[in-house]
N, C-alpha and C positions, 0 to 999 in steps of 0.2 A: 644441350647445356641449359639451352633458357627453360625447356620445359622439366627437368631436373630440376632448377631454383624455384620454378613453381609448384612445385610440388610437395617439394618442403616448406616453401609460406605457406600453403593450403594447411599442410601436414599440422605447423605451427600454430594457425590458428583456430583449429580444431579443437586442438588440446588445452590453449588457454580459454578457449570460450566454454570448454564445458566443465575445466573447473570452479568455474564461479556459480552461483545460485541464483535464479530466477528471482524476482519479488514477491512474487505466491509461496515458493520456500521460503524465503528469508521473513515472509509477514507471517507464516505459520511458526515459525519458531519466536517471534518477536511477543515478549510479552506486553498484554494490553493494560493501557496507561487509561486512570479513568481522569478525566477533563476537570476541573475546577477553577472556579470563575475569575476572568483575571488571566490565566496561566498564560506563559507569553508560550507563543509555539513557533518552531521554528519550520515552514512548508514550504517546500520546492514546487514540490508535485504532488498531487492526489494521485491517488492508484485506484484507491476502490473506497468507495459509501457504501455503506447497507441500505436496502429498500425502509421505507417508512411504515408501517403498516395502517390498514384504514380502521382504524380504531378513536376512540375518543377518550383521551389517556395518555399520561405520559409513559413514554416507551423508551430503551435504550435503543443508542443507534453507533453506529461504529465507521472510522474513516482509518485508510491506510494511507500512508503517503510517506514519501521520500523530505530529508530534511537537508542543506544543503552541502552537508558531508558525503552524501547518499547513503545514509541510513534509515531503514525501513522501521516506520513506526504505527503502531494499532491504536489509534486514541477511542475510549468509548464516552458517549455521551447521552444527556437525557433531553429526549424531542419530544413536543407536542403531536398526537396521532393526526393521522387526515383526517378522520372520522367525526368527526366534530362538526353540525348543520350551523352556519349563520343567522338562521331563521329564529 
């Protein structure tokens, strides 16, 4: 019997965990917001940055992150490259 009730929790939580969507699906469906200065933002959590590039130049750059509803959001923004000598 007990291993019968486990098997249907197991059963159960199969089925609900694989309805739901990763945050790599839900940040690919989420349209990306571009940033303006000021803009209050609401982050829980970072998910993913974009690399910077070694450039000397302004570049866009992109941040996913979770907001504290757990809604996945693409914010893009404009970064200074690394490429740029102090010298």
């Amino acid at each position: 019997m007990k291993n019968f009730i486990a098997l249907l929790l197991a059963a159960y939580c199969g089925f609900a965990g694989a309805a739901q969507n990763t945050p790599a699906e839900e940040a690919a469906a989420a349209p990306v917001q571009q940033y303006a200065y000021g803009q209050q933002l609401d982050i829980a959590r970072v998910l993913e940055m974009s690399g910077i590039p070694d450039v000397c130049n302004v570049v866009p750059a992109r941040m996913t992150y979770l907001d504290h509803q757990g809604q996945v959001h693409v914010l893009e923004y404009q970064v200074m490259g690394t490429g740029c000598s102090q010298g």
